[in-house]
N, C-alpha and C positions, 0 to 999 in steps of 0.2 A: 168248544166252538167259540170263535172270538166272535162277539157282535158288535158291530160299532153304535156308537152312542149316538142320541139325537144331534149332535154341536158337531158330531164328525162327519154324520149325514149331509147336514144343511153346507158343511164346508164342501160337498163337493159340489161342482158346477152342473146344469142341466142334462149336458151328454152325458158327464160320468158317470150319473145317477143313474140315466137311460143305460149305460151298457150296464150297469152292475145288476140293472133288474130283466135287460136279454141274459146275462150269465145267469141267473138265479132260476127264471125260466127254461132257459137252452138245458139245464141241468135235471129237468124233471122228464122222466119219463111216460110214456102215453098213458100207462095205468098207473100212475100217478095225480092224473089229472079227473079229478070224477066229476060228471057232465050227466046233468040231468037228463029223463028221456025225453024232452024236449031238443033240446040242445043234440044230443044222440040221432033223432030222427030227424033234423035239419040235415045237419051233418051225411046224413044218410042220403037226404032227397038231395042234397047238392054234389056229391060224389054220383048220385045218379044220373043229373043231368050234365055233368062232366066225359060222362063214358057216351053217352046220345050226343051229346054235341062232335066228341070225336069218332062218331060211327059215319055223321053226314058231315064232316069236314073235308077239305082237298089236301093234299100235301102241295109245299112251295113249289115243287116242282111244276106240278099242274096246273097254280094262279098264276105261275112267274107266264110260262106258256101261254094263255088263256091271255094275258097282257098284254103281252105280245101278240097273240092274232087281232087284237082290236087295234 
């Protein structure tokens, strides 16, 4: 594995560094990534209130309308 040295780092510019560390992450897989049970049961409660929020949501269709009659 070729790792680049401190001096070759610092020579890249802000973005490059930022996509190089999206590729570094984009690369890891979900069980890859170990997440305390903290972290897990947020996780958890916010994927919960994702699916409630889209249970009493409206489709465009019905705000666009609903616009329209006012």
């Amino acid at each position: 594995m070729d790792v680049l040295s401190h001096d070759e780092l610092s020579r890249l510019s802000p973005p490059e560094r930022l996509a190089l560390i999206a590729q570094l992450w984009d690369s890891l897989e979900s069980d890859q990534l170990p997440l305390t049970a903290a972290q897990q049961a947020e996780l958890d409660r916010r994927l919960e209130a994702l699916d409630e929020d889209r249970r009493q949501g409206i489709t465009w269709a019905a705000l666009k309308a609903e616009l329209e009659r006012r």
